[in-house]
C-alpha positions in Angstrom: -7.4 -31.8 -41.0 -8.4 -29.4 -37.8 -7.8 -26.0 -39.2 -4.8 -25.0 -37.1 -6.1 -20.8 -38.1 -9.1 -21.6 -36.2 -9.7 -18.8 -33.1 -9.1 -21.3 -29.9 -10.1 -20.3 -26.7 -7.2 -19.7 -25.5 -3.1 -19.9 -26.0 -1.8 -23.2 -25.6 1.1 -22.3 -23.3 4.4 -24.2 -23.4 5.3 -25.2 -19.4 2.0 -27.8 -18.8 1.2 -30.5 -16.4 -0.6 -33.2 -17.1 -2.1 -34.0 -13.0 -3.1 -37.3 -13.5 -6.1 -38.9 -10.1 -7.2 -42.4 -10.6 -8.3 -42.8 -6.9 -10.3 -46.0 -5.9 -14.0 -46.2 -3.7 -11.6 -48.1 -1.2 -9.5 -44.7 -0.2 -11.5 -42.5 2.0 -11.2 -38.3 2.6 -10.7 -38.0 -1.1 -9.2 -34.3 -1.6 -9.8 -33.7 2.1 -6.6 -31.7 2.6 -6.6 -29.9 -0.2 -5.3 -25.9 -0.2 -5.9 -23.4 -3.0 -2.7 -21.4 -2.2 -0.6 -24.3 -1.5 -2.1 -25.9 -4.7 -1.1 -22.7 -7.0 2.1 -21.8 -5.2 3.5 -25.6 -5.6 2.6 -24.7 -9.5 4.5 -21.7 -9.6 7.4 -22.9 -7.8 7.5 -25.3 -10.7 7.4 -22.7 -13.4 4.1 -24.0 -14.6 1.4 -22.1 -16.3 -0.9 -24.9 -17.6 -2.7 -28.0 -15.7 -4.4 -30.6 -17.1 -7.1 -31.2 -14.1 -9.3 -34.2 -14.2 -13.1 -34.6 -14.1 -13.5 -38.5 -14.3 -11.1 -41.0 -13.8 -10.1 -44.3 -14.6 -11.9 -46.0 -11.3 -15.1 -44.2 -13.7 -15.6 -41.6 -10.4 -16.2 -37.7 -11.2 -14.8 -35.1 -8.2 -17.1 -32.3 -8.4 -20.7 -32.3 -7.9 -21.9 -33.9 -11.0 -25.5 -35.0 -12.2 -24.4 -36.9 -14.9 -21.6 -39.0 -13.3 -21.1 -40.5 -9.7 -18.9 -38.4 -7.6 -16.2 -40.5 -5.6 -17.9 -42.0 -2.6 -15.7 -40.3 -0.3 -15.0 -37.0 -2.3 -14.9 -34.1 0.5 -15.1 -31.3 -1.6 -15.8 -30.5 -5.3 -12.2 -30.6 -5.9 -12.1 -30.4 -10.0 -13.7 -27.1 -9.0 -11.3 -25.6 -6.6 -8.5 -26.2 -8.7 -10.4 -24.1 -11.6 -10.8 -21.4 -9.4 -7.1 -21.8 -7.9 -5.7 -21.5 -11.4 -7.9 -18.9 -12.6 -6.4 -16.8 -9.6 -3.5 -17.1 -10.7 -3.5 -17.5 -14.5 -2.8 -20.8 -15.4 -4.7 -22.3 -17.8 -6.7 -25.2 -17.2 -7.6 -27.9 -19.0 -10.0 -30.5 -18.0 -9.7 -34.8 -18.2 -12.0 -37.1 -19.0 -11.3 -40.9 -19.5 -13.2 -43.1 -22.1 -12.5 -46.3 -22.8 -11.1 -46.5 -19.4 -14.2 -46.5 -16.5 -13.8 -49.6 -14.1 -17.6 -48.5 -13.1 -19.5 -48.8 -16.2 -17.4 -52.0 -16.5 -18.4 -53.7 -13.6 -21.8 -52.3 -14.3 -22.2 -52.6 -17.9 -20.3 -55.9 -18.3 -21.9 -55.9 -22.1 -20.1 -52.9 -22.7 -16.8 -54.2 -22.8 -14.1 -54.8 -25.4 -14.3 -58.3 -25.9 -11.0 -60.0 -27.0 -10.4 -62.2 -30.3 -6.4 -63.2 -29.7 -6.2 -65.7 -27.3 -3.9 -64.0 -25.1 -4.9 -60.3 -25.4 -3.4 -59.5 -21.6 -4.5 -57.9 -18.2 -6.9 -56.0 -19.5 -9.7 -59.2 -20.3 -8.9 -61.4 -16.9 -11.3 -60.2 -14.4 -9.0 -61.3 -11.5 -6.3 -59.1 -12.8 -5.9 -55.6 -10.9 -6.3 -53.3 -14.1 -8.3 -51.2 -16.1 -11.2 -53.5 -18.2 -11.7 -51.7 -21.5 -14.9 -50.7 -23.0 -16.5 -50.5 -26.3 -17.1 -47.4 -28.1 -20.2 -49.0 -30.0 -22.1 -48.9 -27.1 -24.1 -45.0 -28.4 -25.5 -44.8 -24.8 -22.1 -44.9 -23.3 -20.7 -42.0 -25.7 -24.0 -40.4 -24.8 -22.9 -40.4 -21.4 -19.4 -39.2 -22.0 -20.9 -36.1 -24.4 -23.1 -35.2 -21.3 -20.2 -35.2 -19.0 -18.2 -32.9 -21.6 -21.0 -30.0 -21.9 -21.7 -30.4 -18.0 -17.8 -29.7 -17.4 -17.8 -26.9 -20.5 -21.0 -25.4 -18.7 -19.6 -25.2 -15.1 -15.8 -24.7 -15.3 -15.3 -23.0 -18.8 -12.0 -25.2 -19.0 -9.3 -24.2 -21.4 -9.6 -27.5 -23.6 -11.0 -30.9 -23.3 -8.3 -34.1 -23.0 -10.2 -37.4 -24.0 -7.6 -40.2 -23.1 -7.7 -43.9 -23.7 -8.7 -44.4 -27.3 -6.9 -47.3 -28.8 -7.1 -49.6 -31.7 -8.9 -53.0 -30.0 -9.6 -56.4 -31.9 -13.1 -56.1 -30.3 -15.8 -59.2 -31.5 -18.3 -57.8 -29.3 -21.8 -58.9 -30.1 -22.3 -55.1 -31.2 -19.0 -55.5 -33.4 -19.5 -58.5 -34.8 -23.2 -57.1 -36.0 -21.2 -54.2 -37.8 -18.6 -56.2 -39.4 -21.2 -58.4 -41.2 -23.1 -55.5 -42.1 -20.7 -53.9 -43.8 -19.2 -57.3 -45.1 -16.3 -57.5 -43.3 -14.9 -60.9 -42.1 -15.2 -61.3 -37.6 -11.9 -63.6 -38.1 -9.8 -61.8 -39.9 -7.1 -58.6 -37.9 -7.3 -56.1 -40.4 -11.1 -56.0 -40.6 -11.0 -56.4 -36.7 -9.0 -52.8 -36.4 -10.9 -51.7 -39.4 -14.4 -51.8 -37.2 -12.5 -50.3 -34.6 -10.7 -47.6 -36.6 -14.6 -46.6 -37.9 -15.7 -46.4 -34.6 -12.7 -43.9 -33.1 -13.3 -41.4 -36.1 -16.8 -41.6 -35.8 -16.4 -40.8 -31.9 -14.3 -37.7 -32.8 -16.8 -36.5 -35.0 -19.8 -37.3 -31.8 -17.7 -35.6 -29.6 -16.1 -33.3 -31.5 -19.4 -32.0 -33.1 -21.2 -31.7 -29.6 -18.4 -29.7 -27.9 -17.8 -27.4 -30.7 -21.7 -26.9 -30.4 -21.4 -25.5 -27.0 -18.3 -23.6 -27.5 -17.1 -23.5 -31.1 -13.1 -21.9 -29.3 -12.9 -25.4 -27.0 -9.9 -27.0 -27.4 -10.3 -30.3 -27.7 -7.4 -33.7 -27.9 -8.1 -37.2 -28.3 -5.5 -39.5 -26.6 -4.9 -42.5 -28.4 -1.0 -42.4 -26.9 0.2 -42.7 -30.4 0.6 -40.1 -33.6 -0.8 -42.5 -36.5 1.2 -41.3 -39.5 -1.0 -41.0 -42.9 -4.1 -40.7 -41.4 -5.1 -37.1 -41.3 -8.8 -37.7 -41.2 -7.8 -39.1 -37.9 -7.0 -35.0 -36.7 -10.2 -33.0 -38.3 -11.7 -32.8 -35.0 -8.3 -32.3 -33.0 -7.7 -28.6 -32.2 -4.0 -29.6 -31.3 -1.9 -32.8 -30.6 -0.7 -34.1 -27.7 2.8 -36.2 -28.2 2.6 -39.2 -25.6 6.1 -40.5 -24.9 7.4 -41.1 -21.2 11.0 -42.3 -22.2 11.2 -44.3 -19.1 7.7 -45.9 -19.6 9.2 -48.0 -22.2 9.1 -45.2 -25.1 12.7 -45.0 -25.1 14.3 -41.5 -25.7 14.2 -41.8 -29.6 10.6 -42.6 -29.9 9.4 -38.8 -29.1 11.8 -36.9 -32.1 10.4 -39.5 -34.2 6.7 -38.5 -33.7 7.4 -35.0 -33.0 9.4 -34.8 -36.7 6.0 -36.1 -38.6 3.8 -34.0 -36.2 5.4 -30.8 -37.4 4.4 -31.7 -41.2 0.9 -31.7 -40.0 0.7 -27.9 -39.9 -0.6 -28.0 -35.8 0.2 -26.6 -32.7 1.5 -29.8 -30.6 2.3 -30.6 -26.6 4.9 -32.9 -25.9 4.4 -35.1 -23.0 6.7 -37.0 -20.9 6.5 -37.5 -17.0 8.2 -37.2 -13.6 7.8 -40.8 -13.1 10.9 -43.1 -12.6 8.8 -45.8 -14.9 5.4 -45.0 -16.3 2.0 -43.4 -15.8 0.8 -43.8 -12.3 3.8 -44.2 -10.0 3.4 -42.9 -6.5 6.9 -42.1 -5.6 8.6 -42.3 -8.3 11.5 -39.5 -9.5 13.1 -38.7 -12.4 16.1 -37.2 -12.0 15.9 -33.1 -12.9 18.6 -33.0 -15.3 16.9 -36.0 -17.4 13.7 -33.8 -17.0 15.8 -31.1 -18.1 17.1 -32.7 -20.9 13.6 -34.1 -22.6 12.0 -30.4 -22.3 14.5 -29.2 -24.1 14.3 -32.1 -26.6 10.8 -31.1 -26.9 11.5 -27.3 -27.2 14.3 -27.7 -30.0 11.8 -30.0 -32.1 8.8 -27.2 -32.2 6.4 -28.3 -29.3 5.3 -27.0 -26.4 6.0 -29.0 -23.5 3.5 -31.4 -20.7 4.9 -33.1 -17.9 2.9 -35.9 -16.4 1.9 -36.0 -12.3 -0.1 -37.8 -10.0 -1.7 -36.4 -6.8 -1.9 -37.8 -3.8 -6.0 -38.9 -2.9 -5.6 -36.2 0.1 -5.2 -33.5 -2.7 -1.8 -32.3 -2.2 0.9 -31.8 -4.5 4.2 -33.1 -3.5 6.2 -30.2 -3.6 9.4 -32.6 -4.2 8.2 -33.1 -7.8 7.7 -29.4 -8.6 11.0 -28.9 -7.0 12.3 -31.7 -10.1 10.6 -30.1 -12.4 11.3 -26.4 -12.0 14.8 -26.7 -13.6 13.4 -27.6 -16.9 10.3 -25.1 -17.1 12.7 -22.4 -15.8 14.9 -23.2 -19.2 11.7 -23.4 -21.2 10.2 -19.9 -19.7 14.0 -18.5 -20.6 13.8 -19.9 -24.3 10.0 -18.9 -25.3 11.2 -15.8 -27.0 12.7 -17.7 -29.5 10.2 -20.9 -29.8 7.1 -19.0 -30.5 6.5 -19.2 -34.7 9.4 -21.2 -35.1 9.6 -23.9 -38.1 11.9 -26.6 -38.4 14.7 -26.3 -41.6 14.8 -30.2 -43.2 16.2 -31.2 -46.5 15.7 -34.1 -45.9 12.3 -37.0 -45.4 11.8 -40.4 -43.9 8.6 -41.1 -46.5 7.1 -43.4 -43.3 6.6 -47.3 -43.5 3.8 -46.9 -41.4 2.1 -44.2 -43.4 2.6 -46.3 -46.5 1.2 -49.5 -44.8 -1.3 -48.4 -42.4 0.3 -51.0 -39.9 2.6 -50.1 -37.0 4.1 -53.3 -36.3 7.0 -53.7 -38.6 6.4 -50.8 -40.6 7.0 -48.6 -37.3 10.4 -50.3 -36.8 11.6 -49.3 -39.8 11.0 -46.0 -39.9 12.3 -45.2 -36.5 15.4 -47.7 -37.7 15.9 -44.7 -40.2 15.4 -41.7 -37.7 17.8 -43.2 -35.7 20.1 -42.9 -37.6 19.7 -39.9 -38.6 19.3 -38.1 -35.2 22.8 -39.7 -34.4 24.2 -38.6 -37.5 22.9 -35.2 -36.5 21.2 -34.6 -39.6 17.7 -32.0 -40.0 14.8 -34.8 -41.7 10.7 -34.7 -41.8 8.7 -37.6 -41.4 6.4 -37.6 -43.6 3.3 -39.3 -45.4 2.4 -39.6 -49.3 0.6 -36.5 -48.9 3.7 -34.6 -48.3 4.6 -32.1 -51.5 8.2 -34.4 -51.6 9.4 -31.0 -54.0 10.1 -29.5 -50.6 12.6 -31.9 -49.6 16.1 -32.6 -51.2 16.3 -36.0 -50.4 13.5 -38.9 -49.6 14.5 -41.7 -47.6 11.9 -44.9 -48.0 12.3 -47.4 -45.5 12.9 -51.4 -46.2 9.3 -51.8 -48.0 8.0 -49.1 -49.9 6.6 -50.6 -53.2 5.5 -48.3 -55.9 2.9 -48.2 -58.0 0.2 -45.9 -59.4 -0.1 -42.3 -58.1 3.0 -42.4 -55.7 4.7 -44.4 -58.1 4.4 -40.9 -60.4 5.1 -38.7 -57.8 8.1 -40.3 -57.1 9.3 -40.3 -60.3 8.7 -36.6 -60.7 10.7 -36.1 -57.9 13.9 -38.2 -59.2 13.3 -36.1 -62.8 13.1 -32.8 -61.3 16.2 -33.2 -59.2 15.7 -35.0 -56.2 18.0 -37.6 -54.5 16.7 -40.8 -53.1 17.4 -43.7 -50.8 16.1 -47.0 -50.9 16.7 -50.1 -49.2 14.9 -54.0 -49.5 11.7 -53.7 -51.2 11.3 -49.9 -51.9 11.1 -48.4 -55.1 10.1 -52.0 -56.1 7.1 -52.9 -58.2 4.7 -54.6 -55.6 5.5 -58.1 -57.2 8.5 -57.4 -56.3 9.5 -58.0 -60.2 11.4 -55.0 -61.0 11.8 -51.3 -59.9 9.1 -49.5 -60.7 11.4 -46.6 -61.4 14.5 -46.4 -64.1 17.4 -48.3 -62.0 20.0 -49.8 -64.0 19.8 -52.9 -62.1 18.0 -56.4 -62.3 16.0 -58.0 -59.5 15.6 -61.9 -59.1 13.8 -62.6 -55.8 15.0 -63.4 -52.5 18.2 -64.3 -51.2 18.6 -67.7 -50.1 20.9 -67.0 -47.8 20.4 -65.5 -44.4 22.6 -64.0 -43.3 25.2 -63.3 -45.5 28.2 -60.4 -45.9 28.7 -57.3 -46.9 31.6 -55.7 -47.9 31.9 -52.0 -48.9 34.2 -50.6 -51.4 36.8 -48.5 -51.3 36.0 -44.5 -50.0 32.2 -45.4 -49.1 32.9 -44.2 -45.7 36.1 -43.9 -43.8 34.1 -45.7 -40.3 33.3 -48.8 -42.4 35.8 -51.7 -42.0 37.5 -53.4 -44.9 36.4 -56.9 -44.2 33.1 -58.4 -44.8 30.3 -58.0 -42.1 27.3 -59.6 -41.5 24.0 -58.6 -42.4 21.6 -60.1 -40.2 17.7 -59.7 -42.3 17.7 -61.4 -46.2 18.1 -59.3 -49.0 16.6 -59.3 -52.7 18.6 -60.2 -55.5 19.6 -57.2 -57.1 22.2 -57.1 -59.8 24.3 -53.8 -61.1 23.4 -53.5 -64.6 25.2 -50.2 -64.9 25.0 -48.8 -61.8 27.6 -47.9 -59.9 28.6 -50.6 -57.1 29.6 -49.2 -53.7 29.2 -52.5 -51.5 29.8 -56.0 -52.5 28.1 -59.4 -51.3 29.7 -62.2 -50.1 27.6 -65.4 -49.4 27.9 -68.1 -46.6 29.2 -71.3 -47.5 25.8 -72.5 -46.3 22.9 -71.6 -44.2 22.9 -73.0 -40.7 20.8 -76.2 -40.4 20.9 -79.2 -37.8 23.1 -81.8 -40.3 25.5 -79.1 -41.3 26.9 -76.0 -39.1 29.8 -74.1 -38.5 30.8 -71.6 -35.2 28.8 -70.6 -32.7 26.4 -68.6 -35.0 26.5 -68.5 -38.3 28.2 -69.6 -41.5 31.5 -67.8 -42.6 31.8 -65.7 -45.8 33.0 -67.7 -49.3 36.4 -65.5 -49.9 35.0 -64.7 -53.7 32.4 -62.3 -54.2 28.6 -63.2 -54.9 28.0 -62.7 -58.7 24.1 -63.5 -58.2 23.6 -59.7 -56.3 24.9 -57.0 -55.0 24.7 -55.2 -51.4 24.6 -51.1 -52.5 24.7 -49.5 -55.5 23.9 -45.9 -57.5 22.5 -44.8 -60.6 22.2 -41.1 -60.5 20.4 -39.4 -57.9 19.3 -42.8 -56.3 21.2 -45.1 -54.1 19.9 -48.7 -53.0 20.7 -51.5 -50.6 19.6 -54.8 -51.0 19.1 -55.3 -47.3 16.5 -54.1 -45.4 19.1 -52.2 -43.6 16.6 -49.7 -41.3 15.2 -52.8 -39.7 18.4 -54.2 -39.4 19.6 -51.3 -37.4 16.6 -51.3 -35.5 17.1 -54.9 -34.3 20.6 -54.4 -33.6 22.2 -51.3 -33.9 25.2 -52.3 -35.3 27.0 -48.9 -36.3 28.6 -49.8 -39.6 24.6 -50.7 -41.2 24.4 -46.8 -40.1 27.7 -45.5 -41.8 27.1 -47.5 -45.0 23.5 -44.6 -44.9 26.3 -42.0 -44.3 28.0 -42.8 -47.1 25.3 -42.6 -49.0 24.0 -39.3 -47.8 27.6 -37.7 -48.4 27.6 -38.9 -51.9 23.9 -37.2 -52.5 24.0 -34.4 -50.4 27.8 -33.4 -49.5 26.7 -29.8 -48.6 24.4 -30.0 -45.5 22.3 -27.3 -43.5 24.2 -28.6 -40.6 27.8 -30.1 -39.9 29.0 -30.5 -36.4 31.4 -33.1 -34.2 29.1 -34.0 -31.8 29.0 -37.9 -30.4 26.2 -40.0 -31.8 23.9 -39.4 -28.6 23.8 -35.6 -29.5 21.3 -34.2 -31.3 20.8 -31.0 -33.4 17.5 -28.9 -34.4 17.7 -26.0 -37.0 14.7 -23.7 -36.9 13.6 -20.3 -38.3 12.0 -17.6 -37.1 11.2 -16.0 -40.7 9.5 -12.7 -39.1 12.1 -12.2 -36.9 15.3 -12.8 -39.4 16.6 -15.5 -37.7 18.0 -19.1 -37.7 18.0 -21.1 -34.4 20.4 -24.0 -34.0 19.6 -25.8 -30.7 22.3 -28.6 -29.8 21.9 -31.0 -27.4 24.1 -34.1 -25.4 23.2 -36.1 -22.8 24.7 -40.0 -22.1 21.5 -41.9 -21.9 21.9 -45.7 -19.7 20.2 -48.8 -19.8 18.8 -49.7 -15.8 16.2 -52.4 -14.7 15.6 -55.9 -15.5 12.6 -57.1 -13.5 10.1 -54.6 -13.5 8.1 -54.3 -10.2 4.1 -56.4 -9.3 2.3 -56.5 -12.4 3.9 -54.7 -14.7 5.9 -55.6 -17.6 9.8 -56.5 -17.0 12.1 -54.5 -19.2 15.4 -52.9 -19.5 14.6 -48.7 -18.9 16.4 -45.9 -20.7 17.0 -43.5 -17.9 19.7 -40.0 -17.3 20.9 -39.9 -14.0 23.9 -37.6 -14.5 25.0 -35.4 -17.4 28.4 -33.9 -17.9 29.2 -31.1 -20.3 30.7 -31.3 -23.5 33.5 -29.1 -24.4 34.5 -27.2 -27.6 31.6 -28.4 -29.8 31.9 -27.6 -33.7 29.3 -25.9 -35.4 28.3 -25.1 -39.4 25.5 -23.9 -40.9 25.2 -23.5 -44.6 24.6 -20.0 -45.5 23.9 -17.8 -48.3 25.0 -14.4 -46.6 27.0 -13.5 -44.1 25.1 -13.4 -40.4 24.7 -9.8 -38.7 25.1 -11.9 -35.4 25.5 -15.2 -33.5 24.7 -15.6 -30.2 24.0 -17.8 -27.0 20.3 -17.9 -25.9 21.4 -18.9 -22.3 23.6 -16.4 -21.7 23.3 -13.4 -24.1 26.8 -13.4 -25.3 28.0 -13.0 -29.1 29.8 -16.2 -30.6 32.5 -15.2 -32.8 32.1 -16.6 -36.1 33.7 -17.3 -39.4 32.6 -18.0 -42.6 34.4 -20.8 -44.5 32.4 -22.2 -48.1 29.2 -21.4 -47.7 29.2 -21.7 -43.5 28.7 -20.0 -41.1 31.4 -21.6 -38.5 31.0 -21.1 -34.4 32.3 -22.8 -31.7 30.5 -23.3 -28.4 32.9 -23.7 -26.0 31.0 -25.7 -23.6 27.7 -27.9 -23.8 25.7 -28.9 -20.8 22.3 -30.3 -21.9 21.2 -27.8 -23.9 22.0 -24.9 -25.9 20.6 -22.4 -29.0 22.5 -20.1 -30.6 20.7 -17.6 -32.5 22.1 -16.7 -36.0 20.4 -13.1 -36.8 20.5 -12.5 -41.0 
């Protein structure tokens, strides 16, 4: 882990933009109209105090005068260096941009340094004729030779606030320089995993080249590998990482629950973090483009209630002027951010509850991914405070662990688990977790038996009596199979009912699927309790994340109230709003930031050559009126109060609450609760 008490060189402020310049040799007067004052002005305007500012791009060309790298052909002016100087004027930090694994010069003139594909179909990035980025390798040492010279030549002339290394991903690379290291160190060429094994090797040892080599020349430089995804459990990834930078453009096919999800396991890694989105209509690279100020509005203050610091993503035009029609979109937001600092500086997130991650567990997105943002997602619409979190989380921090769908146990988490249960702790489990890995038996006392799998698919649930008043009385279907796990003493709260029979060409029923048997299954059972620990057969995260069906989420309700009735928070928001408690422990004070917008699905084609999907946009949001609040207490509050306006709340307190009322919601607010 990067030692987040390390002296940096200087304050990683919270209004950024990320200026993005991937310019091509075929556009000429490159920078040509370029202003200082317009350039820091159109900043200002915007509320921004940060800008990422680029050195090299993806086209592989450097703008400013360099002797390491080729300088666009028809660069006018060392432009890198008069937006330093601009900024410095003006004090707005400046970080500089360099791309790696993304130079379409080196590619075309080192065609032996690229990323050669194994999968058949590995996309635009291997066809030649396609107009994209061609990806290179990083164990070519004289290309990362050339990249470390770039770095100390930018450190050495603009003294930049950090460094921003983008475009390192995890590539099935069989490479003649690949396949060399996978035989050496006996790993199979055919096989995926040993694939992104080679390839894992060579980002961290990367990191450590580059990280090493910078820190050389200025041991304070700030310096963020881009990989455009937070890899949960594994930290050795961030040793060399003086801060993370959260990629997740909602439009851009993130979706808007794929940020909170990320920024949630980021906060356990005890580092200062960015969030990034951008002003783009779609994703990365979109002359043109808008996003509507309110839905810019909304995801800064997403970012601000979670614990980072915010980035928003531009591109400038090749004559070098900012179009002031974006900062104009994007000053709404940064003027709530500037407005909320006082209260975001030092300020820690309150959870009782953990999502122990799939992904950590597995070392695979994939799947594993799904099913942990399957269980965020449901609890960000239940409005619920939850880590994610890795095995080498202390769980004794945590009232209640939630493992995802497939969560075996054995060995030392196995223990770890179990001295959880004994010393208290609640758990949830669902599918495979909290099974043996042979899938035998739980590795953990459960008064129930296991048999397998189900040989049905799907079959029905139906829930008992007080589970959860949402849930219907009739059996529903559950899409994904379950094991067979029988009660044998535990408590049943959801019963299965089986198909007639599974859905084959010589024998069908309905449109879909088979209809439920009217007597129960006696072979398993759907959800059940012993103690502290409730399970469901089903792999019930998944399912949600394949189809969102609301009652798979208020059977995980039920659960939770039967666990952990008295939560830090309680509030009647809709399902799309979301909650953040935080504390400012110097300062005596909690900080409850509520938020609600309607999010929409738009788009079906996509546009040239880029991938057709449905986009998650906000184009309007309306206010919510008389919203319910509750946080659980243990003295009475000297004060409550509205960040965005100053005003005192009036309050009660009612069983260990502290009970408020905001009487009208419009994006965002934080009320202040002073002990």
């Amino acid at each position: 882990m990067a030692n987040p008490l390390r002296p940096m060189k200087s304050e990683l402020r919270y209004r950024q933009i990320h200026l993005d310049f991937h310019t091509s040799e075929h556009i000429e007067q490159v920078g040509a109209q370029f202003d200082a004052e317009q350039f820091a002005a159109t900043l200002q305007r915007g509320q921004v105090n940060s800008v990422t500012v680029f050195a090299r791009c993806h086209h592989g060309w450097a703008y400013y005068p360099s002797k390491v790298c080729k300088p666009h052909p028809h660069l006018a002016r060392n432009l890198t260096g008069a937006m330093v100087a601009a900024c410095r004027k003006h004090d707005i930090n400046v970080p500089i941009y360099i791309t790696v694994q993304w130079d379409e010069r080196m590619a075309r003139e080192n065609p032996g340094w690229r990323v050669v594909h194994a999968q058949q179909d590995a996309g635009a990035s291997l066809n030649q004729l396609t107009p994209c980025w061609h990806t290179l390798c990083l164990s070519n040492q004289a290309y990362i030779d050339y990249i470390i010279a770039q770095a100390l030549e930018v450190i050495e002339m603009f003294k930049p606030d950090g460094l921003f290394f983008d475009i390192l991903g995890l590539w099935r690379c069989v490479c003649n320089n690949c396949l060399a290291r996978m035989q050496a160190a006996g790993r199979n060429p055919e096989n995926k995993e040993d694939q992104l094994a080679n390839h894992r090797d060579l980002l961290l040892e990367f990191y450590e080249k580059v990280g090493t080599a910078v820190r050389a020349a200025d041991p304070a430089m700030r310096v963020f590998f881009n990989s455009g995804h937070v890899y949960k459990g594994e930290r050795e990834r961030w040793q060399h990482f003086s801060h993370l930078e959260l990629e997740s453009l909602p439009t851009g096919g993130w979706g808007y629950d794929h940020f909170p999800v990320s920024a949630r396991y980021a906060n356990t890694l005890g580092m200062e973090y960015l969030g990034m989105t951008g002003k783009f209509h779609t994703s990365w690279g979109e002359f043109g483009g808008y996003k509507r100020p309110v839905a810019l509005e909304y995801e800064c203050m997403l970012m601000s209630a979670m614990g980072a610091r915010c980035s928003i993503g531009d591109q400038m035009h090749p004559c070098g002027v900012l179009e002031t029609a974006t900062y104009a979109t994007i000053a709404p937001a940064y003027a709530r951010v500037a407005a909320l600092e006082p209260y975001l500086r030092d300020a820690t997130p309150v959870s009782e509850i953990a999502i122990l991650s799939s992904e950590a567990r597995h070392h695979e997105r994939d799947a594993h991914e799904q099913r942990d943002v399957g269980a965020a997602r449901m609890l960000l619409e239940m409005q619920v405070m939850f880590d994610v979190i890795d095995g080498a989380e202390e769980f004794g921090n945590y009232t209640l662990l939630v493992l995802p769908d497939d969560i075996t146990l054995e060995g030392a988490l196995a223990e770890k688990i179990a001295r959880f249960v004994a010393a208290g702790g609640k758990l949830i489990l669902s599918g495979a977790s909290g099974l043996r890995p042979d899938l035998s038996a739980f590795a953990l006392p459960f008064k129930a038996s296991v048999s397998g799998m189900s040989d049905y698919t799907p079959d029905y649930i139906e829930a008992r009596a007080g589970l959860d008043a949402d849930l219907v009385s009739a059996p529903f279907v559950a899409y994904e199979r379950a094991h067979k796990v029988k009660a044998a003493g535990a408590e049943l709260l959801a019963d299965v009912r089986l198909p007639y029979f599974n859905r084959a060409w010589d024998h069908f029923c309905s449109h879909q699927h088979t209809p439920y048997r009217l007597e129960r299954c006696a072979e398993y059972d759907a959800v059940m309790q012993d103690g502290n620990v409730i399970y469901f057969s089903h792999p019930i995260f998944q399912s949600y994340y394949n189809l969102g069906q609301p009652l798979y989420k208020y059977l995980v309700r039920g659960a939770l109230n039967r666990l952990l009735p008295a939560r830090s928070v309680r509030t009647n928001l809709p399902s799309n709003g979301r909650i953040s408690l935080m504390e400012q422990r110097a300062q005596g004070r909690l900080l409850l930031h509520v938020l609600y917008v309607q999010t929409q699905l738009r788009g079906e084609a996509g546009f040239g050559w880029t991938t057709a999907q449905k986009m998650e946009i906000i184009e309007d949001a309306v206010p919510l009126h008389h919203v319910e609040c509750a946080v659980r207490l243990d003295q009475k509050p000297a004060r409550v109060q509205l960040a965005s306006d100053g005003r005192d709340v009036a309050w009660a307190m009612r069983d260990g609450y502290v009970c408020f009322i905001l009487e009208r919601l419009f994006i965002h607010e934080l009320a202040i609760i002073t002990l």
